[in-house]
BALOBA-1460 file (C-alpha; in Angstrom, 3 decimals):
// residues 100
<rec num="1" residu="x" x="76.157" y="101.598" z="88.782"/>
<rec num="2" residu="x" x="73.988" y="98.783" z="89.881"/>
<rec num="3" residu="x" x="70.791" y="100.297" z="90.355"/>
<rec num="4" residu="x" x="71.338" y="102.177" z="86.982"/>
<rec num="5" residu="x" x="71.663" y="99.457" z="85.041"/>
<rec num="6" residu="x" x="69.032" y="97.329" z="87.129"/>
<rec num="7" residu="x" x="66.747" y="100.015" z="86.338"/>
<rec num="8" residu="x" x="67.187" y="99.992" z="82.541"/>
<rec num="9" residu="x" x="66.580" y="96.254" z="82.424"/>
<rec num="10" residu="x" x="63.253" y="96.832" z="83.906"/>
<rec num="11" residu="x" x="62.441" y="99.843" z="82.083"/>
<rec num="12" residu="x" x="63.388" y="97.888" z="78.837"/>
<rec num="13" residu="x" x="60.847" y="94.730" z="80.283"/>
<rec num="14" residu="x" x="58.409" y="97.351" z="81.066"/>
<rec num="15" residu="x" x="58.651" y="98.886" z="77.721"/>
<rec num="16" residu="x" x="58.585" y="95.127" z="75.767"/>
<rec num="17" residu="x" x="55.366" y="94.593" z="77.784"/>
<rec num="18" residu="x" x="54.040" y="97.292" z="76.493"/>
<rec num="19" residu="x" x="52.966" y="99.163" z="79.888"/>
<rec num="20" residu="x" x="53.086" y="102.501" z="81.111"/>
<rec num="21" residu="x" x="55.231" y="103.820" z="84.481"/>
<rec num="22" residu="x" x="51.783" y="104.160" z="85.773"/>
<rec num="23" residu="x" x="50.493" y="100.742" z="85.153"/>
<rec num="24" residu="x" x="53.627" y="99.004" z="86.480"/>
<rec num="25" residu="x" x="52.422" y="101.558" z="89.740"/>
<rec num="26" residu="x" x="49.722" y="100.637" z="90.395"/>
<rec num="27" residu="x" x="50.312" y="96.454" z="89.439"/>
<rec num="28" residu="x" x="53.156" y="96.701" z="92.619"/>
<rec num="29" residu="x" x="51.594" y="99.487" z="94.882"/>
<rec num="30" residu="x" x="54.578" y="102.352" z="94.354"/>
<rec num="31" residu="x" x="54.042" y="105.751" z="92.611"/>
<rec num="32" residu="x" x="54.952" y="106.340" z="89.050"/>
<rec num="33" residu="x" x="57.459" y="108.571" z="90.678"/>
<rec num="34" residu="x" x="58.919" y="106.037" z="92.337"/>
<rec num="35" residu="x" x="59.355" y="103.983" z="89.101"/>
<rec num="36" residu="x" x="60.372" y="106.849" z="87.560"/>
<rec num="37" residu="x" x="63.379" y="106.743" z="90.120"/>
<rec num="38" residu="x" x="63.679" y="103.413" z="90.123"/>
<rec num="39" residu="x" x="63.967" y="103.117" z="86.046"/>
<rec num="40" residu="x" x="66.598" y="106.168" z="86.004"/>
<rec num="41" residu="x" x="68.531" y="104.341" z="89.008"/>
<rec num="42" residu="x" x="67.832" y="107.055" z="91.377"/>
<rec num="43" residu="x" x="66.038" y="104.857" z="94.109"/>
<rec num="44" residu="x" x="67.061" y="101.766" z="95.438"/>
<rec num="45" residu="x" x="64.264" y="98.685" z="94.929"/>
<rec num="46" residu="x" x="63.474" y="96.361" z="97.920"/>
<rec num="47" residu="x" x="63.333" y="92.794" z="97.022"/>
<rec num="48" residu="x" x="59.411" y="92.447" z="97.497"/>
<rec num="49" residu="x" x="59.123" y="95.050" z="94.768"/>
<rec num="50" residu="x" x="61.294" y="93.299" z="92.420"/>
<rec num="51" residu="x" x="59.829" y="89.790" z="92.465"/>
<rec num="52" residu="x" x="56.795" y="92.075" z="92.150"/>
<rec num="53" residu="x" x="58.159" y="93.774" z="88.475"/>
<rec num="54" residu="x" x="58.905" y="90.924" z="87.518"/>
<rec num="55" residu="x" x="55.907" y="89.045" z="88.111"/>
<rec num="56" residu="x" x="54.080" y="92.584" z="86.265"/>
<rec num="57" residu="x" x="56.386" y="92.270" z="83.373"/>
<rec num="58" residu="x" x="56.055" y="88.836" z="83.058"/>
<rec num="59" residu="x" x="60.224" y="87.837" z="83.176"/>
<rec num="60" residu="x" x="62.275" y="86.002" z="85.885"/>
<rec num="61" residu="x" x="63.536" y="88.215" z="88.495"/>
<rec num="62" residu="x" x="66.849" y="86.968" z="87.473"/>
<rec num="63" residu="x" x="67.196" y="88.516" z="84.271"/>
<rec num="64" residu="x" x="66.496" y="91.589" z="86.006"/>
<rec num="65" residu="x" x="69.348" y="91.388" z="87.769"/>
<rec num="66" residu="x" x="72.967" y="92.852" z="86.420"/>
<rec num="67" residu="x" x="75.595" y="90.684" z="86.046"/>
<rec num="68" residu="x" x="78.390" y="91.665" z="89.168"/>
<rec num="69" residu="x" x="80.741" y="90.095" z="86.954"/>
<rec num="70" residu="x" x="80.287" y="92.353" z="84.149"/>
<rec num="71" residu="x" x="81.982" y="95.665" z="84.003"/>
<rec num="72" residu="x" x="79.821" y="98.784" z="83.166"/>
<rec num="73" residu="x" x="79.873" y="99.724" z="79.380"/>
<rec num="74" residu="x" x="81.522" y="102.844" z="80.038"/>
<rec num="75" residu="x" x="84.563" y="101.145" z="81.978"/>
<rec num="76" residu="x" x="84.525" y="98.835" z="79.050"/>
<rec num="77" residu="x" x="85.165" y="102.160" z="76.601"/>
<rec num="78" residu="x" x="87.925" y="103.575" z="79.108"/>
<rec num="79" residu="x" x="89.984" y="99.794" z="79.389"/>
<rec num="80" residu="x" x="89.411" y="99.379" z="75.621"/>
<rec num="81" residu="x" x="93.024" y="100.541" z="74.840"/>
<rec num="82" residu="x" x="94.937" y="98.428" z="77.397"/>
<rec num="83" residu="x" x="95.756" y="94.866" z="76.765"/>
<rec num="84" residu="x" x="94.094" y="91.902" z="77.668"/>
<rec num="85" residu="x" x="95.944" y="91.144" z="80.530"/>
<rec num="86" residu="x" x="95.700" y="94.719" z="82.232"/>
<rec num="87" residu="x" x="91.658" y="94.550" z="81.597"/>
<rec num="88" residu="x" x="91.396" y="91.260" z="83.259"/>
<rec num="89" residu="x" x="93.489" y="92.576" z="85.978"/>
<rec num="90" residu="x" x="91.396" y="95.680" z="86.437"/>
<rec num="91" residu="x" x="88.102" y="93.514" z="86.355"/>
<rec num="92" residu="x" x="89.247" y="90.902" z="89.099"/>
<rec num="93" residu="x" x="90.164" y="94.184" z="91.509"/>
<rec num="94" residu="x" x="86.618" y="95.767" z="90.610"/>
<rec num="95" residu="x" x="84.651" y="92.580" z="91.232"/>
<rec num="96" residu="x" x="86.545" y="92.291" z="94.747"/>
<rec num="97" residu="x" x="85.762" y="95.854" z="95.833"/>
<rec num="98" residu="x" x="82.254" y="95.934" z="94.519"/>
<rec num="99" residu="x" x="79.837" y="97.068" z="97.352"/>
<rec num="100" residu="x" x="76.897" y="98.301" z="94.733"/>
């Protein structure tokens, strides 16, 4: 789940920047295969390729970055019908086990 939704925050600052899978490339010396992957969550990014999308698309690498406090959206949908309690529960025990 991490490197899905890492990837969609850089394919969204990609996108706002207005370049191309091949520009971002060639600006941080991968294939647009590789950002392909990397946007879809499919390949995992080394560090010195993330400070360098970030410093392409012009954001902090921070905001990159996925919360590991925040539960996926689609966890969200599934815990929507317990109660508050039971949610918070479930998202201390997920944040403990995380290894993403």
């Amino acid at each position: 789940m991490f490197y899905v939704e890492l990837g969609k925050r850089i394919r969204q600052a990609r996108q706002q920047k207005r370049l191309t899978q091949q520009a971002l490339a060639d600006a941080i010396e991968l294939t647009r295969t590789s950002v392909t992957n990397i946007e879809c969550g499919r390949q995992p990014v080394m560090t010195h390729h993330l400070v360098r999308i970030a410093r392409a698309v012009g954001v902090p690498v921070e905001s990159l970055l996925p919360s590991p406090i925040e539960p996926p959206s689609e966890l969200n949908a599934r815990l929507s019908g317990l109660g508050n309690d039971k949610r918070e529960w479930v998202g201390r025990i997920i944040r403990s086990t995380s290894t993403d």
